[in-house]
Each structure stands twice: as C-alpha cells, then as structure tokens.
N, C-alpha and C positions, 0 to 999 in steps of 0.2 A: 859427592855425598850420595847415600843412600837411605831414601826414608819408607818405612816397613808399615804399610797403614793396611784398616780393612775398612769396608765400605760400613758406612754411619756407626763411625766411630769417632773417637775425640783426634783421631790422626789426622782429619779434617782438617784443624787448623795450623799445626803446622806446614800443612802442603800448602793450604792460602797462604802462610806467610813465605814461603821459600817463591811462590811466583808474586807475590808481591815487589819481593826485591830483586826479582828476576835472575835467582842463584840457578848456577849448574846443578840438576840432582838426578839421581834415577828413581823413578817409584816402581816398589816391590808389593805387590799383593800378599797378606797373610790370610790364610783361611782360617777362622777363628776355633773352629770345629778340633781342626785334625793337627793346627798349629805349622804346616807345611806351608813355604812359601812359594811365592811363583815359578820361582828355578829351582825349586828341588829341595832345598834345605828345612832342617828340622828348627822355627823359629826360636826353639829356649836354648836352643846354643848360640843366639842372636841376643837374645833377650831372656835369662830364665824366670822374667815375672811372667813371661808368656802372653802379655797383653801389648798392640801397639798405643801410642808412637816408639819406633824408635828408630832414631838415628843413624846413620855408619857414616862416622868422620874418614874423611881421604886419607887418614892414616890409619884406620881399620877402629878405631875406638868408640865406643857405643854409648851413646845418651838416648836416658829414656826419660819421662816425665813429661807432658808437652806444655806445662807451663816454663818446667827450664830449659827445654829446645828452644820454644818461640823468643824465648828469651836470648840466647845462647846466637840465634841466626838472625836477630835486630842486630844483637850489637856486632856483628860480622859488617855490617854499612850502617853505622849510624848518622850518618846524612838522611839516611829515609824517614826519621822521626817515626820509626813502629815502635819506641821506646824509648823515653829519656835516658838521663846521662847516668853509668853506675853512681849512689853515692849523692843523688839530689834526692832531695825530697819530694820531684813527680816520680823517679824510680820506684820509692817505696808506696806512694798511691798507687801507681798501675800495678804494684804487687800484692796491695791489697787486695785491688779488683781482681787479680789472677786466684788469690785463693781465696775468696768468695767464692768466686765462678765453682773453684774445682770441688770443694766444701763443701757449698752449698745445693749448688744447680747441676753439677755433674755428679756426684757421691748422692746427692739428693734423690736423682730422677733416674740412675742408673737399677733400682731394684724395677722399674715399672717395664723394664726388659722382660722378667722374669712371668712367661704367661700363667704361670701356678700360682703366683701373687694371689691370697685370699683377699675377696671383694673389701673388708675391713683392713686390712694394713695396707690396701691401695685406697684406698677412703684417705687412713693416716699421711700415707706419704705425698698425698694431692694438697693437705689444708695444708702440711709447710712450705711444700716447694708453693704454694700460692703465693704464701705471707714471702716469700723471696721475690718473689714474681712483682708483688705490690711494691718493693723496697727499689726495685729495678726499675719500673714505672715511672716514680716518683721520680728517681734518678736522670732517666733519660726525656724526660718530659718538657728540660729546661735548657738540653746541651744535645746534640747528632751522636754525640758518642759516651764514652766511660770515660773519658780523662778528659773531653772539654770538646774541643773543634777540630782536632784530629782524631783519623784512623789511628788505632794500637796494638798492638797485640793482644791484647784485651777483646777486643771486637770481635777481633778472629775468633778467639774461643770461645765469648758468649752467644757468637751466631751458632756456630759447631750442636754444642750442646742445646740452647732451644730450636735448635731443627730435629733434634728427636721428640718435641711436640705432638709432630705431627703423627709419627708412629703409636703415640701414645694415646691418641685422638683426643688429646689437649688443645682447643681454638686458642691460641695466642691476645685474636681480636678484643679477647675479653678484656684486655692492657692497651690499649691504642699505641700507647708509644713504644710499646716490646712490638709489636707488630709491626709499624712505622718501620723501626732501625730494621728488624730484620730484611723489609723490602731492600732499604737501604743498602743493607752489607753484601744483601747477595746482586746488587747491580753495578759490578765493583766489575772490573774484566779479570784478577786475578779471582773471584771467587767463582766468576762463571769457568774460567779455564779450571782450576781443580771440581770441581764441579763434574765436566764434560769429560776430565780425563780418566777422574775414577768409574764414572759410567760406562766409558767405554773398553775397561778391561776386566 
C-alpha cells in the first residue's frame, strides 16, 4: 500500500494507524502547493479531490476520506481493537466520534489555515470550535480515550486535528483533559514513529 500525506494535515492519522498495526506501506509526500508528489506524479490523477489522505491499495485502487481509510485498515486485523466489529453497536459509536471529529473539529478549525481570515470570523470560528472543545472535555475527563479504555481510531484522528492548535496559537491547557489525552496519544511509539518519519522527509 501506498499512503499520499502532506505534513500537518489530517493524513496524519492514518499513517499512525497503518504503524499501529504494523502494515507494510510506502509513504508518498504530496506538496499541497503544486499538487506534485515525491516521485513525480501530478497528485489529481491520484486523487482528483486534490487533498490527502489517500490510499493506493496493492491492486492500484484508491481510497480517500481518512475517517474510511482508518476505518478500512482496522478492519484489515481486527484483533488489534483499533475498531469494533462492522454492525455492533461500539461500531456505530466510534462512527459517531469519527464524524464529530471530521464535522466538527476538523471542518471546524480547517478555515483558521487561512492567514486573510478577518479578525471577526476568526473571533466566530474560535467560540464554536470552543463549545466542541468543552463537549470533548467533558468527554474525556472520565475515560483515557473516545470509546472507553482503549486506543481507536478515533484517537488517531482527534490527536491529528488538535495538533493544529498549536499553529493556531490555540493553548489546549485551557481543557485539562484535551491536553492530558494529547500528551497521552502522542507517547504512543506508533505516533512517535509517524511522527519522526514525516519530519524527516
């Protein structure tokens, strides 16, 4: 497999999950710019939403979206519990949490990229993503993770996305237990190796 990520982007979490389960993959750099990937290729004949994640299955077939990747490469070993069973009812919890996450806090926090953001519609888009912020607080304040006392894939992406916080010069601290988890997720040795390896290319 081959996954098409750019650096602090939501492709993050699927690479934490792919070393989570310790999958064979290759990672592919996309330059977000020029849309050009590391070997050469013009990324929207890869992908023509033109954003990662995406995928390239061993028989050339392309998945994009990263909450149905991470989804997609749990259940490739579902021994590892990064995902209940299709068709239970923790499935559709952790599906919830996935589009919350993508809804809420990644669609949410994705305009605060844009440095022309006037100081009032960054004013606006700070009190909701708060009030999410607060909802997530409450959440984790009584359980290590989103689904209970396991890692999920969940994790993976809600670390993903509030680690653009920090670019945003968002203090997390202000939420104890949003800050807590994130120490948490990222002292994990598959977040530290994706981590190291996208730094290093």
């Amino acid at each position: 497999m081959k996954l098409y990520y750019a650096p602090n982007t939501c492709s993050l979490s699927p690479h934490i999950v792919l070393r989570e389960l310790d999958l064979p993959f290759e990672l592919i750099k996309v330059n977000n710019t020029t849309k050009q990937t590391a070997d050469g290729r013009d990324f929207l004949t890869i992908n023509p939403k033109g954003y990662v994640a995406a995928l390239e299955l061993d028989d050339g077939e392309i998945l994009t979206e990263g909450p149905v990747i991470v989804q997609y490469l749990a259940d490739m070993k579902p021994e590892s519990g990064l995902t209940p069973a299709n068709g239970s009812r923790a499935r559709v919890r952790l599906q919830e949490w996935l589009n919350f996450i993508t809804s809420e806090i990644h669609a949410g926090s994705a305009p605060l990229f844009n440095a022309a953001l006037p100081e009032d519609a960054r004013q606006i888009i700070h009190e909701k993503l708060f009030r999410r912020f607060a909802y997530l607080e409450t959440s984790l304040s009584t359980t290590d993770y989103l689904t209970g006392r396991a890692f999920s894939v969940a994790d993976a992406y809600l670390f993903t996305v509030l680690g653009w916080c920090a670019l945003f010069s968002i203090d997390l601290h202000r939420w104890p237990a949003l800050a807590a988890f994130m120490v948490r997720i990222e002292r994990r040795p598959s977040v530290q190796a994706a981590l190291r390896a996208e730094a290093a290319q």
